[in-house]
C-alpha positions as CSV (number, residue, x, y, z in Angstrom):
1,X,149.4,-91.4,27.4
2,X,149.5,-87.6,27.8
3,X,150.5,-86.9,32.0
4,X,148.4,-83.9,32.8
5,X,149.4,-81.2,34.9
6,X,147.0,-79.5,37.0
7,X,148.4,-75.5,38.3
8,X,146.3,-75.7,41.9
9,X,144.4,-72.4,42.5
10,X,146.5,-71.4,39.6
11,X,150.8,-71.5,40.6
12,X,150.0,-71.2,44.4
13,X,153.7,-72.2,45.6
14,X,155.0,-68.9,44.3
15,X,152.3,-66.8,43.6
16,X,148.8,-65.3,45.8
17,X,146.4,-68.2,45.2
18,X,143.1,-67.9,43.1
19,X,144.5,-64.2,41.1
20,X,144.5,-63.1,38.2
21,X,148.1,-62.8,38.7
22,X,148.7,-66.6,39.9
23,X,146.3,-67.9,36.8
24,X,148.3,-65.9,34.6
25,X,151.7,-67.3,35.8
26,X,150.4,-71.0,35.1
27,X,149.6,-70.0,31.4
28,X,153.1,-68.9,31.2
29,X,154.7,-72.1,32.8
30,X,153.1,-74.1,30.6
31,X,150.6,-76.1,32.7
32,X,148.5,-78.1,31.1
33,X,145.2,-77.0,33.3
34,X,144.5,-74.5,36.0
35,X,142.5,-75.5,39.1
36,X,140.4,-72.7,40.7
37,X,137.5,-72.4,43.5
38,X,134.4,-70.6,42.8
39,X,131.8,-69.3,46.1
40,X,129.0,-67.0,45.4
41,X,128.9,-63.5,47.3
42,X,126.0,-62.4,49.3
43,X,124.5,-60.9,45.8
44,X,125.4,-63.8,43.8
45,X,128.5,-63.2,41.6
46,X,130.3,-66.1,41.4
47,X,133.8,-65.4,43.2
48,X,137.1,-67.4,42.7
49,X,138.3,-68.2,46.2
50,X,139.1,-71.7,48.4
51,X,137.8,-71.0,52.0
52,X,134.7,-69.7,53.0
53,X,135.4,-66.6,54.1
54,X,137.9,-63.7,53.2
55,X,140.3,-64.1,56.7
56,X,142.9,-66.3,55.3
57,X,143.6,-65.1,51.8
58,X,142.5,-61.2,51.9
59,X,143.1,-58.5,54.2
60,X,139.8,-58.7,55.3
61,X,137.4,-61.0,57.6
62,X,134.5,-62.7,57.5
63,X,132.0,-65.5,55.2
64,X,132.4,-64.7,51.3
65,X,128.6,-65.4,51.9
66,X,127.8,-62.4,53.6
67,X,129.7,-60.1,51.3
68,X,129.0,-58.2,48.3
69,X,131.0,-58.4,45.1
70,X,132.0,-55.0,45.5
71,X,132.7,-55.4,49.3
72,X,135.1,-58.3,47.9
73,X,136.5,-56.0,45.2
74,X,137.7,-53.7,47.9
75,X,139.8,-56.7,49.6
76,X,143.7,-56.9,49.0
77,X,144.4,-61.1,47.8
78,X,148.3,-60.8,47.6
79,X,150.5,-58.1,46.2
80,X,147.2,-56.1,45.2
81,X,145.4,-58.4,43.4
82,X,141.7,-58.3,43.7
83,X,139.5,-61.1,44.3
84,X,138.4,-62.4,40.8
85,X,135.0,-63.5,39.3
86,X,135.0,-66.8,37.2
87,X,134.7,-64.9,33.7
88,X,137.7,-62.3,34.5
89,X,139.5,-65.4,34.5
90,X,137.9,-66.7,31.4
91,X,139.3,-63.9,29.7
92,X,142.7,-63.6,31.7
93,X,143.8,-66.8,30.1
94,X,142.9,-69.8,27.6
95,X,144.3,-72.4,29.5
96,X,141.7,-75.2,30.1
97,X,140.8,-75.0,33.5
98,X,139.0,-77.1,36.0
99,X,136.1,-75.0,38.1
100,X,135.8,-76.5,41.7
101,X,132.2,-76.0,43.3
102,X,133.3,-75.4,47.1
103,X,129.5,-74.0,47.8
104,X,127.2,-76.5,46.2
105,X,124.7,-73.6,45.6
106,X,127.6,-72.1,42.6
107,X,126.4,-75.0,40.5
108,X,123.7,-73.6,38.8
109,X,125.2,-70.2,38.8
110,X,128.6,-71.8,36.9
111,X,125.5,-73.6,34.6
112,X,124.8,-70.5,33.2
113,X,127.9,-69.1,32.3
114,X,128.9,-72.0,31.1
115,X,125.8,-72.3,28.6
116,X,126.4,-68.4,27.6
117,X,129.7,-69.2,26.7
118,X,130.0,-72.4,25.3
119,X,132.7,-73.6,27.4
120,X,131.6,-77.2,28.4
121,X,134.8,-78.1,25.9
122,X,137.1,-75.7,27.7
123,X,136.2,-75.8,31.7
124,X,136.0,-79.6,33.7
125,X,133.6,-79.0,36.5
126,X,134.5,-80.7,39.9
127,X,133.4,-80.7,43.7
128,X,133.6,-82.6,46.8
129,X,130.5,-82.6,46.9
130,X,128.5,-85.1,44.9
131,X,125.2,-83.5,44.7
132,X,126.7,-80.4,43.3
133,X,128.0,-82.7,40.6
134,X,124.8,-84.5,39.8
135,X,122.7,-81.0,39.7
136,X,125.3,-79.5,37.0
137,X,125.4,-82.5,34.6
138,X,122.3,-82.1,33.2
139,X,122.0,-78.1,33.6
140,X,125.3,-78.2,30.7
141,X,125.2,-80.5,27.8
142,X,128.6,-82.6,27.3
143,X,130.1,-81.2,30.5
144,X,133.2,-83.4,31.5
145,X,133.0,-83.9,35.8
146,X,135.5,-84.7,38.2
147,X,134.6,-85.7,42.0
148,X,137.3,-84.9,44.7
149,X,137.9,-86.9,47.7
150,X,140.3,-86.2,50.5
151,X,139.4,-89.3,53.4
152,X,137.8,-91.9,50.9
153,X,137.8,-95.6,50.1
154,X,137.1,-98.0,47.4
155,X,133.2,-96.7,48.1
156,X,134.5,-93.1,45.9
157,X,133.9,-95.5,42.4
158,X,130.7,-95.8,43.2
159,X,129.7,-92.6,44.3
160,X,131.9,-91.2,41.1
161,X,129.6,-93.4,38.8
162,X,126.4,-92.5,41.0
163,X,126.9,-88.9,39.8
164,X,128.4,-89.4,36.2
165,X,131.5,-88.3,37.0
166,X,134.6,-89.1,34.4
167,X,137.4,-88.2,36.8
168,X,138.1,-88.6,40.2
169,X,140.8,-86.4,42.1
170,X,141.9,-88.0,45.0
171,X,144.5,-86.7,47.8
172,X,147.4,-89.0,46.7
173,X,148.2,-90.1,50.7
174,X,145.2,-92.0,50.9
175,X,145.7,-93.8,47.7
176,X,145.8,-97.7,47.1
177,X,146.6,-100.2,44.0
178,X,143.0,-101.0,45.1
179,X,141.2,-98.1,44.5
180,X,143.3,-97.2,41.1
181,X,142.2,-100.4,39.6
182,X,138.8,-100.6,40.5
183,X,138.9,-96.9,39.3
184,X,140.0,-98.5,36.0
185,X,137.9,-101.1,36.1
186,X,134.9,-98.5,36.0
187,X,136.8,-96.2,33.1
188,X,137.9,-93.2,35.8
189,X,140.6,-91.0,34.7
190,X,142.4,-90.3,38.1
191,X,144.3,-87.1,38.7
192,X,146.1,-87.5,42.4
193,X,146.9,-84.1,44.4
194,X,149.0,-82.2,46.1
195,X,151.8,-83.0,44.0
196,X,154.4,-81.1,44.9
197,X,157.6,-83.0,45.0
198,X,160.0,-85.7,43.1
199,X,158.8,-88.4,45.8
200,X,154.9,-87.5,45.3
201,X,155.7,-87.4,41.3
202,X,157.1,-90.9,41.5
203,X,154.2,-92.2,43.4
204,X,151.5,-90.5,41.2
205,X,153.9,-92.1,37.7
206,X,153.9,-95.5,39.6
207,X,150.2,-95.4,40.1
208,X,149.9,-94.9,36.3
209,X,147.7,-91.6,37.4
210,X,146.3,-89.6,34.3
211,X,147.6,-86.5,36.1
212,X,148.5,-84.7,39.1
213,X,147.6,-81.3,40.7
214,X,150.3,-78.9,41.9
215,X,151.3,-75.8,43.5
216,X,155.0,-75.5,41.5
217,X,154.8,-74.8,38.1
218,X,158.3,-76.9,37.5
219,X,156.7,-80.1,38.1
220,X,155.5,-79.8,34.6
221,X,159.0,-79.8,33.1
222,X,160.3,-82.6,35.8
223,X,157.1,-84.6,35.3
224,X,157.7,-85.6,31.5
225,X,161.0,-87.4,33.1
226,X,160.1,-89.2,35.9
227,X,158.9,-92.9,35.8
């Protein structure tokens, strides 16, 4: 079985999380995946970028929400990089890549690029939130879905089946034998995260995970070795 690995918000342990420039590096590295967040601005352009707002990431301040795209153009997101839109990155890179819905109102805008594009082959779309994964399933024919959980228990099976989801990405402290094989049980792929060290990579391989998310790029070349 193929081990996936997953570049979080692109190679964010070395690079400015959710660029251009970060995506770009986990192309080069090899990854097998690149994980990215998508918000809408205040005129709805659908923005790669984790938190809510601009404070922690950019040099600016404030909710991505009441922003324009062009207000979030003129932002700094690390060592000049701009904050991207979802289809920049498209063409940055042809690494699959797995679109996170952090605003449960992106889903029907990531719907329609994904239909004008054809990528329900190329882009896996996951959220914590389950609604968000329920609305797109049927708004992209053949999309694949993943729901996240950080605090769960055996109860995220059933809301991964209650949505339709194929994978569920699950924050690898909180995980049991338990919930991997009931997991199994119901045919989830499980992808555990933030993998970012030999200890967490032994865990995730003893699991018998499908994959694991990342912010080091070298985890791909130490993962193939690690039982």
């Amino acid at each position: 079985m193929n081990f996936l690995t997953i570049g979080h918000r692109g190679v964010m342990g070395v690079e400015p999380e959710n660029t251009l420039r970060s995506f770009v590096a986990a192309q080069e590295a090899g990854l097998d995946a690149i994980e990215l967040d998508l918000h809408l601005s205040k005129d709805g352009a659908l923005v790669v970028m984790h938190d809510t707002d601009v404070d922690r990431t950019t040099d600016g301040s404030g909710p991505i929400a009441e922003k324009t795209l062009a207000e979030l153009r003129a932002l700094d997101a690390g060592r000049g990089e701009r904050v991207p839109v979802f289809e920049e990155v498209l063409e940055a890179v042809q690494t699959p890549i797995q679109a996170e819905i952090k605003d449960a109102q992106a889903a029907r805008a990531l719907a329609e690029v994904m239909n004008r594009h054809g990528l329900a082959g190329r882009v896996e779309v996951s959220s914590f939130h389950d609604e968000a994964i329920a609305e797109i399933k049927p708004l992209v024919p053949g999309v694949r879905t993943a729901l996240i959980a950080s605090r769960y228990g055996t109860d995220i099976v059933d809301r991964a089946v209650a949505v339709g989801a194929e994978t569920v990405c699950l924050n690898i402290r909180r995980l049991t034998l338990e919930i991997v094989e009931r997991a199994r049980k119901a045919d989830l792929k499980i992808i555990g995260w933030v993998v970012n060290t030999q200890d967490h990579l032994r865990l995730v391989r003893a699991f018998g995970l499908d994959g694991a998310t990342t912010d080091h790029p070298d985890i791909k070349r130490t993962g193939r070795f690690t039982a």
